[in-house]
C-alpha positions, 0 to 999 in steps of 0.5 A: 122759538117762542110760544107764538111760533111754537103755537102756529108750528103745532097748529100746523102739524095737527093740520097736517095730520088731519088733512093726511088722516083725510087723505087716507079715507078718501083713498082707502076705500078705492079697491079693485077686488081681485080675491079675498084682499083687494088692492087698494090706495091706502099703502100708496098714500101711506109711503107719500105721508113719510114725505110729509110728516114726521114718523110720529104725525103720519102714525098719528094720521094712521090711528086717526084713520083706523079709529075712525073705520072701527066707528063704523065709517066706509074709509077700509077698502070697498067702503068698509068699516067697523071692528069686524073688518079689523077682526077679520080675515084681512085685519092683519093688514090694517094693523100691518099698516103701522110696522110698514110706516115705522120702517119707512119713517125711520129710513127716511129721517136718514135718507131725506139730507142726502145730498144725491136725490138718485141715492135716496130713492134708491133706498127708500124704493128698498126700504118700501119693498122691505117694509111692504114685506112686513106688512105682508108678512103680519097680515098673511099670518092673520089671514092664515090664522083666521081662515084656517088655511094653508100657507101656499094659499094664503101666499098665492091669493094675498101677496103674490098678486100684489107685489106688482102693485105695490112695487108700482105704487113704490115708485109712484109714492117716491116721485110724488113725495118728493114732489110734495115735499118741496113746495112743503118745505119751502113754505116751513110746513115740513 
């Protein structure tokens, strides 16, 4: 590749991340309150960015976001920001965002040359299950450090209301990333 090429092929990455990060914000703050965490966008549009970007872009996507909340910008849920929000009780879900990505980044680089779509979705609708327990693992913890309150309860107001959710934005996210994915990479931006 020359440096021409190689020049236009960073130019397009970056733009991608910055569209991705742009994403993130619009759609993060979208949440329906039903307790002390709310549900909200930002998972389905982190399991769409591993569609798109390689591990590295959409964790840089991730951080562009989260910097840009701690500023003080309304991009968390309920058009929040600042570090108080990443410091308080639900941080641990902000900073659960990361480990979720890895995972499914990493499962897709293996999975997206399968030959069989039915296979891959397969695992990757596995994978989002096992990473999204992840994250709620690290954000459950820190919810319960920071309220000072019991498992049970802490299990009971921000996991088990939501894993209808999320498994609904699972199979969401691995019907439309692909669906995004292709017109993509026919163009070479992924």
């Amino acid at each position: 590749m020359n440096k021409d090429n190689e020049g236009k092929s960073n130019i397009y990455r970056y733009v991608l991340c910055g569209l991705m990060a742009a994403i993130i914000c619009l759609f993060a703050p979208i949440s329906v309150p039903i307790g002390p965490i709310p549900v909200s966008l930002t998972n389905l549009v982190l399991y769409i960015a591993v569609y798109i970007l390689s591990v590295g872009d959409a964790m840089l996507s991730l951080a562009v976001y989260m910097l840009i909340g701690i500023a003080g910008l309304p991009v968390f849920s309920g058009y929040s920001g600042g570090i108080a929000k990443l410091a308080g009780p639900t941080g641990g879900y902000l900073v659960g965002f990361f480990p979720m990505l890895l995972i499914l980044g990493i499962v897709f680089l293996y999975v997206k040359k399968m030959k069989s779509p039915l296979i891959r979705t397969l695992i990757m609708i596995i994978a989002g299950v096992l990473a999204t327990g992840v994250l709620y693992a690290l954000g459950t913890v820190w919810f319960v450090y920071q309220m000072e309150c019991t498992w049970e309860y802490a299990l009971s107001v921000c996991v088990i209301p939501f894993i209808p959710f999320d498994i609904g934005k699972i199979i969401i996210a691995n019907i439309v990333g692909p669906m995004i994915r292709k017109p993509l990479s026919r163009l070479g931006l992924v």
